[in-house]
mmCIF file of the N, C-alpha and C atoms, coordinates in Angstrom:
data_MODEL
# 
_entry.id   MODEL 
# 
loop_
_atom_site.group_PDB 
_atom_site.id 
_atom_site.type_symbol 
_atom_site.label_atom_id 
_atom_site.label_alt_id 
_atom_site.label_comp_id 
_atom_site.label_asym_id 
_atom_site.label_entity_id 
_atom_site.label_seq_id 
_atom_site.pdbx_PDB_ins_code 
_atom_site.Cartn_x 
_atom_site.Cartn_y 
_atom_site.Cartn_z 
_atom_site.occupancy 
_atom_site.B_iso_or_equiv 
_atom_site.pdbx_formal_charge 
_atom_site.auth_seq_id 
_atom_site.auth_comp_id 
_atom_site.auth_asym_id 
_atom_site.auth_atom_id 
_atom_site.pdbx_PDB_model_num 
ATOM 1   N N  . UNK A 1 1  ? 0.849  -1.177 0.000   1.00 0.00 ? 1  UNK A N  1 
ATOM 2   C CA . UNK A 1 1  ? 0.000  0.000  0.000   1.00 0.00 ? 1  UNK A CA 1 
ATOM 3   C C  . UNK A 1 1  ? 0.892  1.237  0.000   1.00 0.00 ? 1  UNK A C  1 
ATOM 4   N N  . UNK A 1 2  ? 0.419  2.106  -0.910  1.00 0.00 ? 2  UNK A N  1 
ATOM 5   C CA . UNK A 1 2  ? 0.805  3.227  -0.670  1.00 0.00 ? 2  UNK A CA 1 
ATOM 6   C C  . UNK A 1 2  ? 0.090  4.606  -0.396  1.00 0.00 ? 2  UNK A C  1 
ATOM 7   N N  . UNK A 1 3  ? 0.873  5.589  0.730   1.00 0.00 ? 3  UNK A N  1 
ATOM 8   C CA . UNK A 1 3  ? -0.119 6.762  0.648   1.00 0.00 ? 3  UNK A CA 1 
ATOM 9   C C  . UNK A 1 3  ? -0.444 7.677  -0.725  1.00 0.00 ? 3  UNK A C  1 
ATOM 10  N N  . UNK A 1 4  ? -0.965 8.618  -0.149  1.00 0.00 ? 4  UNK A N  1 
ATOM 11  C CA . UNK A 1 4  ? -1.836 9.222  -1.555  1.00 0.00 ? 4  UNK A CA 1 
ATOM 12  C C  . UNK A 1 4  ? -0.431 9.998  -1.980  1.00 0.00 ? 4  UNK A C  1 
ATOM 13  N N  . UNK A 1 5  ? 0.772  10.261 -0.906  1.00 0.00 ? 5  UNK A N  1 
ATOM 14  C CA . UNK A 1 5  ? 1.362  11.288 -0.944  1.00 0.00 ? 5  UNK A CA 1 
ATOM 15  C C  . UNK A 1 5  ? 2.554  11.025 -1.789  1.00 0.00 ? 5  UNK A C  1 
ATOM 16  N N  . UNK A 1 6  ? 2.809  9.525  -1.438  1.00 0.00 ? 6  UNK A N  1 
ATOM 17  C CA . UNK A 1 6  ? 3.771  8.857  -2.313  1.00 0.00 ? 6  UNK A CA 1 
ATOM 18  C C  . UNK A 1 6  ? 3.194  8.293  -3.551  1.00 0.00 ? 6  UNK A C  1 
ATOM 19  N N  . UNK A 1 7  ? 2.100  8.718  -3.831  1.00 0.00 ? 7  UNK A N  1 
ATOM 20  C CA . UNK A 1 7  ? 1.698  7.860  -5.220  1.00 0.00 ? 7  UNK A CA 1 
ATOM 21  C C  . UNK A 1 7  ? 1.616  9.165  -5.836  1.00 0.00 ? 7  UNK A C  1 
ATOM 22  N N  . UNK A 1 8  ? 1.639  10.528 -5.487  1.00 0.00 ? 8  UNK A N  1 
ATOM 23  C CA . UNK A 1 8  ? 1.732  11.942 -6.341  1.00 0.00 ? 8  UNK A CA 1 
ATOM 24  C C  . UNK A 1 8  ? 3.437  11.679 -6.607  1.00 0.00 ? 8  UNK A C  1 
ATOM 25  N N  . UNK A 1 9  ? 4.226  11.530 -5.419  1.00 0.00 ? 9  UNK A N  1 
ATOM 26  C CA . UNK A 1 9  ? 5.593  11.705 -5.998  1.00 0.00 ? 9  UNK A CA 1 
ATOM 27  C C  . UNK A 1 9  ? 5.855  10.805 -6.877  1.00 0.00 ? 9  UNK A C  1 
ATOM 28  N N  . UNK A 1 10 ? 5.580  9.576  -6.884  1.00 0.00 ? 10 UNK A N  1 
ATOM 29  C CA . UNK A 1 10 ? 5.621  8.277  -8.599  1.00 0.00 ? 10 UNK A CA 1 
ATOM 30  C C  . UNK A 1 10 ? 5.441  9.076  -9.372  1.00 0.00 ? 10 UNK A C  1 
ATOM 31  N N  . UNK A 1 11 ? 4.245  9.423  -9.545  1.00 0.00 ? 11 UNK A N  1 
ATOM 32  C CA . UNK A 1 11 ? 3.343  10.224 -10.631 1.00 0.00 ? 11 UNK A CA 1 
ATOM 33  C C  . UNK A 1 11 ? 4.126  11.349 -11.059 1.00 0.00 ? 11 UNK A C  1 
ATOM 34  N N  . UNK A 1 12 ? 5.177  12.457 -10.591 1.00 0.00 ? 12 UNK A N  1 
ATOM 35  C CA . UNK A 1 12 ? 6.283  13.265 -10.567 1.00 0.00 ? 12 UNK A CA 1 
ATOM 36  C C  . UNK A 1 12 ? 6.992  12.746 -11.251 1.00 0.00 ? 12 UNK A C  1 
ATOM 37  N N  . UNK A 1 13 ? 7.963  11.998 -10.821 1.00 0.00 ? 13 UNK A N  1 
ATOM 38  C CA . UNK A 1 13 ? 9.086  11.074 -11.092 1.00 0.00 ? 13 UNK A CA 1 
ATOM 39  C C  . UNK A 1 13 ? 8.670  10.681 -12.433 1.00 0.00 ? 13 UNK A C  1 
ATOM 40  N N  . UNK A 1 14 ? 7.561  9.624  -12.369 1.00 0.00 ? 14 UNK A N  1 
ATOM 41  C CA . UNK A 1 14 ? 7.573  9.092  -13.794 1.00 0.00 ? 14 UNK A CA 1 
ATOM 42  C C  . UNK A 1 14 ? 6.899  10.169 -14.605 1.00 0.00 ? 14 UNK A C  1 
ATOM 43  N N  . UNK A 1 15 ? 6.466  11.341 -14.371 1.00 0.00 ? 15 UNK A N  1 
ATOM 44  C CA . UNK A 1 15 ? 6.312  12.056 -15.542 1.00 0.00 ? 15 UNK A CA 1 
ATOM 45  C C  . UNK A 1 15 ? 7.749  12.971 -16.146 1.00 0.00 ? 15 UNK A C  1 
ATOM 46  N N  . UNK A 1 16 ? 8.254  13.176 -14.775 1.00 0.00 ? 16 UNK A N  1 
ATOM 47  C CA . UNK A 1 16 ? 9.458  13.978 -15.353 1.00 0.00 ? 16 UNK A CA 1 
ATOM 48  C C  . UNK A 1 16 ? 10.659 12.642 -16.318 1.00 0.00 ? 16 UNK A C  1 
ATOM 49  N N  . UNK A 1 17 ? 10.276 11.531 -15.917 1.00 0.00 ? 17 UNK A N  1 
ATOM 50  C CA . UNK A 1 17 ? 11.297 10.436 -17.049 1.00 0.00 ? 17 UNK A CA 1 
ATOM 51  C C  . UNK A 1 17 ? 10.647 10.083 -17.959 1.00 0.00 ? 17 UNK A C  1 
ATOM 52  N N  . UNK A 1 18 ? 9.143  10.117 -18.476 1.00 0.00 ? 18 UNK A N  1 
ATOM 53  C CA . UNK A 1 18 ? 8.458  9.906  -19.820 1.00 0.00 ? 18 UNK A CA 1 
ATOM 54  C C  . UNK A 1 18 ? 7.533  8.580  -19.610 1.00 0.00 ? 18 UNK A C  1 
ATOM 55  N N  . UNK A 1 19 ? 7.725  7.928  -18.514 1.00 0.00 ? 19 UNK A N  1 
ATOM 56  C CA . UNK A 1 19 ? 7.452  6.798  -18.333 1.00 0.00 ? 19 UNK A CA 1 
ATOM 57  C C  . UNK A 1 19 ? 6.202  6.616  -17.472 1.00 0.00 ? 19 UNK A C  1 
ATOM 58  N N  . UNK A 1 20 ? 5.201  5.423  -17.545 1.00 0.00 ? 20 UNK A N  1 
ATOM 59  C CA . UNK A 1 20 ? 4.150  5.712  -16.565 1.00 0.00 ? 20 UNK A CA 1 
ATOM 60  C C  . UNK A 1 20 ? 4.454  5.095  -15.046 1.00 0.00 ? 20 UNK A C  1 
ATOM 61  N N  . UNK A 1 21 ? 3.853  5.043  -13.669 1.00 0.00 ? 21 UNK A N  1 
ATOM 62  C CA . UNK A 1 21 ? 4.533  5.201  -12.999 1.00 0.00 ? 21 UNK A CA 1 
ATOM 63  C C  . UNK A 1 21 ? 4.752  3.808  -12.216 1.00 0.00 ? 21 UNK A C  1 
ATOM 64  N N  . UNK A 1 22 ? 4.090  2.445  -13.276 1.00 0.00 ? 22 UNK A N  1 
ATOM 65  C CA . UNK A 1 22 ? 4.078  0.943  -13.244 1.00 0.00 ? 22 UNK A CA 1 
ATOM 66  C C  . UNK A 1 22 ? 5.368  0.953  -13.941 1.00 0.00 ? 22 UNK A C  1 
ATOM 67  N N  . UNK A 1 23 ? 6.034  1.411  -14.789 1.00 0.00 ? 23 UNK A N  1 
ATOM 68  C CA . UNK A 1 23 ? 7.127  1.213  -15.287 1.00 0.00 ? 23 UNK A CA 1 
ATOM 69  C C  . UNK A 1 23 ? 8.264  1.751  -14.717 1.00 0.00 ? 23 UNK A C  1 
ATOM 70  N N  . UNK A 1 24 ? 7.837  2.451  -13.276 1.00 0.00 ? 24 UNK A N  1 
ATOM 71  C CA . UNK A 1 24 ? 8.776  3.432  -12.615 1.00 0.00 ? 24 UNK A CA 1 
ATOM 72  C C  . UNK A 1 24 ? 8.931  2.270  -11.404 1.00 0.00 ? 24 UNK A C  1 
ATOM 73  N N  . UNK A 1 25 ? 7.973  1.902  -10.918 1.00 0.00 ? 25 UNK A N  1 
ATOM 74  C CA . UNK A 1 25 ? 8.446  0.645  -10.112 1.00 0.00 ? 25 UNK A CA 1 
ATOM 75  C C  . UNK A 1 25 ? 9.210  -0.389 -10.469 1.00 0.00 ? 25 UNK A C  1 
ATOM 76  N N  . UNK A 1 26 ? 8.455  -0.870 -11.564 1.00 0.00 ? 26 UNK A N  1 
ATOM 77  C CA . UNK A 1 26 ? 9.306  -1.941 -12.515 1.00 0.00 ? 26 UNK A CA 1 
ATOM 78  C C  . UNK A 1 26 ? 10.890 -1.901 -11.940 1.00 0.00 ? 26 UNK A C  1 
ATOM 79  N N  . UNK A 1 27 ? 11.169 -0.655 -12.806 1.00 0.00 ? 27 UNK A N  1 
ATOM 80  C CA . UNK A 1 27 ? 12.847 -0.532 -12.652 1.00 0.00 ? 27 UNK A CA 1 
ATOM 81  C C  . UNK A 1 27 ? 13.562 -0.353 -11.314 1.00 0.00 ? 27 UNK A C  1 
ATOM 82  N N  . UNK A 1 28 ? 12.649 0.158  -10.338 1.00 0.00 ? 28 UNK A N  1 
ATOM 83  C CA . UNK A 1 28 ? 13.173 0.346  -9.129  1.00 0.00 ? 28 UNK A CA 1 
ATOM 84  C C  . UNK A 1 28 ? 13.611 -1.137 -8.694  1.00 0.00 ? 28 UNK A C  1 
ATOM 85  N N  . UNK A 1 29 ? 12.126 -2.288 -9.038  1.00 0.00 ? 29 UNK A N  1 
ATOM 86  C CA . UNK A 1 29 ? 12.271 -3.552 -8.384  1.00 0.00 ? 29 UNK A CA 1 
ATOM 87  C C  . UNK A 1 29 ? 13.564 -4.033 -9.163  1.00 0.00 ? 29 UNK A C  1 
ATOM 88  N N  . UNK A 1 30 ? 13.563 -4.109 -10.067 1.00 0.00 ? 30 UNK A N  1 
ATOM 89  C CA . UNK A 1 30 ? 14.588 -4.510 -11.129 1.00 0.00 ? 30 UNK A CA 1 
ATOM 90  C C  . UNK A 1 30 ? 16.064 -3.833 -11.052 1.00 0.00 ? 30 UNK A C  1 
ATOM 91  N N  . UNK A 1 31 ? 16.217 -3.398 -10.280 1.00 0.00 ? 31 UNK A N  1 
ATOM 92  C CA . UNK A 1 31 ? 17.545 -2.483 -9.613  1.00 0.00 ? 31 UNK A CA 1 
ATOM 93  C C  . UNK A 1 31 ? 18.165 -1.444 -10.773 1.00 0.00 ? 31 UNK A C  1 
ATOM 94  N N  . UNK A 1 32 ? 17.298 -1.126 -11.571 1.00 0.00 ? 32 UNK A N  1 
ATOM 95  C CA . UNK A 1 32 ? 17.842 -0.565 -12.946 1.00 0.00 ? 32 UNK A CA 1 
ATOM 96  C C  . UNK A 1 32 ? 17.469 1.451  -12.707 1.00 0.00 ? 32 UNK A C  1 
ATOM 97  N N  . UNK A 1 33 ? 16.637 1.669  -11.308 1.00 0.00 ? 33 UNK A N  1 
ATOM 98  C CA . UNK A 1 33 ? 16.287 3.172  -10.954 1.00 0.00 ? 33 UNK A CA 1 
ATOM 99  C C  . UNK A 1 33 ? 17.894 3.289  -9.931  1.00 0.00 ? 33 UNK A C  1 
ATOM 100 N N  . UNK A 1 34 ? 18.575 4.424  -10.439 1.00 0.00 ? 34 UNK A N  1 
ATOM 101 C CA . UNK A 1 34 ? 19.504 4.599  -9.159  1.00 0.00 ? 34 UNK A CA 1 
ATOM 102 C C  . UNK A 1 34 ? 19.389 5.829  -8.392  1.00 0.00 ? 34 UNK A C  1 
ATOM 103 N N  . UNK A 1 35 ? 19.985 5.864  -7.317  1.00 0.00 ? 35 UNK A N  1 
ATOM 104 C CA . UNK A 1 35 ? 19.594 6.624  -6.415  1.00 0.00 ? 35 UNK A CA 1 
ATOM 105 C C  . UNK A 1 35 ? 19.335 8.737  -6.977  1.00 0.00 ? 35 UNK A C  1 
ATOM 106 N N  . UNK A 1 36 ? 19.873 8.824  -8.089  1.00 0.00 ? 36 UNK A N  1 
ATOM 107 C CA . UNK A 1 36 ? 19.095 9.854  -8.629  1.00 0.00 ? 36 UNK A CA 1 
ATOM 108 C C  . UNK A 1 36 ? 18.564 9.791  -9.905  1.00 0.00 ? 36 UNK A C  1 
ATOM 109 N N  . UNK A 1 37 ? 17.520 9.957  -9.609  1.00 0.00 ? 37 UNK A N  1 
ATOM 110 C CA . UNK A 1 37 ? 16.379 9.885  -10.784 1.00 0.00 ? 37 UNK A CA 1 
ATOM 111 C C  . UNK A 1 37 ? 16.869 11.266 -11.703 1.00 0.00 ? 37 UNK A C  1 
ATOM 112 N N  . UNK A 1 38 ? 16.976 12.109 -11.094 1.00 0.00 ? 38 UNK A N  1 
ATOM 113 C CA . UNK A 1 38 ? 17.565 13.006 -12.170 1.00 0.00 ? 38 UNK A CA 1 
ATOM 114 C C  . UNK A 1 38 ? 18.654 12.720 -13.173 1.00 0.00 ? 38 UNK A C  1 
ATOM 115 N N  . UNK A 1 39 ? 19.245 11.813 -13.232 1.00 0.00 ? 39 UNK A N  1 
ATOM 116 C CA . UNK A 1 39 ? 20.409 11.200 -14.000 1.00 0.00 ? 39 UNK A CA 1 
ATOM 117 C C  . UNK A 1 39 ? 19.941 10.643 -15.059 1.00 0.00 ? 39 UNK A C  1 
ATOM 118 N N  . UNK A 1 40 ? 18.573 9.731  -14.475 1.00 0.00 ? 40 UNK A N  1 
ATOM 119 C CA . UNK A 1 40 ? 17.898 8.912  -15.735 1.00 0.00 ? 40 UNK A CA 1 
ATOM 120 C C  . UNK A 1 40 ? 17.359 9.962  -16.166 1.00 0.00 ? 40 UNK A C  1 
ATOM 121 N N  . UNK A 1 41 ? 16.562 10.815 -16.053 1.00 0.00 ? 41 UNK A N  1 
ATOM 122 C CA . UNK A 1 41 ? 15.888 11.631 -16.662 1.00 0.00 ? 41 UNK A CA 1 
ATOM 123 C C  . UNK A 1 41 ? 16.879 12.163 -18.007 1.00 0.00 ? 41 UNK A C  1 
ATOM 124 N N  . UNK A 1 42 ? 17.957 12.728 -17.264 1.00 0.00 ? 42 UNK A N  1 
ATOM 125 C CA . UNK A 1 42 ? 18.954 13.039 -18.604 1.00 0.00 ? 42 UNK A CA 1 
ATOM 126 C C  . UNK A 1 42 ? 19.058 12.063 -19.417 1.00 0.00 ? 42 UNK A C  1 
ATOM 127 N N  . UNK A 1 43 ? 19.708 10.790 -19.160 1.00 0.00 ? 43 UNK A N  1 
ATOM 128 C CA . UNK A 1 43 ? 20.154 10.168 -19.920 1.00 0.00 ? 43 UNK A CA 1 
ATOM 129 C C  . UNK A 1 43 ? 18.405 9.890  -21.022 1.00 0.00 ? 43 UNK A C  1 
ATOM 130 N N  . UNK A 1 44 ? 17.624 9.801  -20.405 1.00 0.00 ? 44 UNK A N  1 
ATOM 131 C CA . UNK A 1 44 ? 16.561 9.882  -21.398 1.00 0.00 ? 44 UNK A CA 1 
ATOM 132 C C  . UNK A 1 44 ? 16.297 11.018 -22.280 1.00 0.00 ? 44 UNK A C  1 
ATOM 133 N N  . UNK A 1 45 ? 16.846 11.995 -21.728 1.00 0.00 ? 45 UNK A N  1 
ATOM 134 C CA . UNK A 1 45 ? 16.472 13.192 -23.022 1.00 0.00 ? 45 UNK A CA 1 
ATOM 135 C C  . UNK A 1 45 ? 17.900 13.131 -23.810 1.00 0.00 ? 45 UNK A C  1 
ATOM 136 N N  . UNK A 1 46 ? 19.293 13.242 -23.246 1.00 0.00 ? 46 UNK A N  1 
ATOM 137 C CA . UNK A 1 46 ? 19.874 12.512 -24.528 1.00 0.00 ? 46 UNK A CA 1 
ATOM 138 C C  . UNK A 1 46 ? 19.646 11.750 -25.343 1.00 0.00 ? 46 UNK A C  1 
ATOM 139 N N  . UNK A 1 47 ? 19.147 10.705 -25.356 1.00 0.00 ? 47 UNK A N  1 
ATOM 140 C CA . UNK A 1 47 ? 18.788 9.416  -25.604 1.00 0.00 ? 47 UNK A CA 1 
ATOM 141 C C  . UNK A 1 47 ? 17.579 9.678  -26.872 1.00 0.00 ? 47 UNK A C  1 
ATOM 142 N N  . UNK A 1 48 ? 16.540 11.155 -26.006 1.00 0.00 ? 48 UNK A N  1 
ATOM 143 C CA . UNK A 1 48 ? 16.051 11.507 -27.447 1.00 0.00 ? 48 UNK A CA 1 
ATOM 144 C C  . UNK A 1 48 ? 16.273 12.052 -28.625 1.00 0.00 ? 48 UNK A C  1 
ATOM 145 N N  . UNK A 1 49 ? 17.833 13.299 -27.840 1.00 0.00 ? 49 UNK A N  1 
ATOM 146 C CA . UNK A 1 49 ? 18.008 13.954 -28.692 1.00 0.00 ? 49 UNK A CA 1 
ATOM 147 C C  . UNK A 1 49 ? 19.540 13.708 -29.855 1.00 0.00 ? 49 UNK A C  1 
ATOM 148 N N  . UNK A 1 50 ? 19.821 12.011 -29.315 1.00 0.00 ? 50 UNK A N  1 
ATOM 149 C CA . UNK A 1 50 ? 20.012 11.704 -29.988 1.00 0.00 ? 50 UNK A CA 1 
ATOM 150 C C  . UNK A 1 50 ? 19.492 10.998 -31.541 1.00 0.00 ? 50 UNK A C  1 
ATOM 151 N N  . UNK A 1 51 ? 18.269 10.168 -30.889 1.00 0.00 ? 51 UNK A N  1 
ATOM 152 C CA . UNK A 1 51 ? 17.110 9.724  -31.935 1.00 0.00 ? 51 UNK A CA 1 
ATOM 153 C C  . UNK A 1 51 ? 16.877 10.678 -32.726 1.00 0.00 ? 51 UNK A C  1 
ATOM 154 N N  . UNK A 1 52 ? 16.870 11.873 -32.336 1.00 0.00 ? 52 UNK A N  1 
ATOM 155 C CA . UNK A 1 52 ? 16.224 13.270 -33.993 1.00 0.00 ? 52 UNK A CA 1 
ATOM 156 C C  . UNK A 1 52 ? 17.152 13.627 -34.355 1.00 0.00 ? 52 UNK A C  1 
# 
């Protein structure tokens, strides 16, 4: 279970990485989120602005 308060910060998190916020757990369980999410976030907008 989670509170309402920690299911707004998922909802944060996975909007600021592109991702919804079942896929934000995913990776946490999967040891693939590291301790700053701001890192992935970059590496995801590189990642786009490499694609264009």
């Amino acid at each position: 279970m989670i509170t309402p308060k920690g299911w707004k910060l998922l909802q944060s998190q996975a909007q600021q990485l592109g991702i919804t916020r079942s896929e934000l757990v995913e990776r946490f369980a999967r040891g693939e989120i590291q301790e700053n999410l701001s890192q992935l976030a970059e590496e995801r907008f590189l990642g786009e602005s490499f694609a264009n």
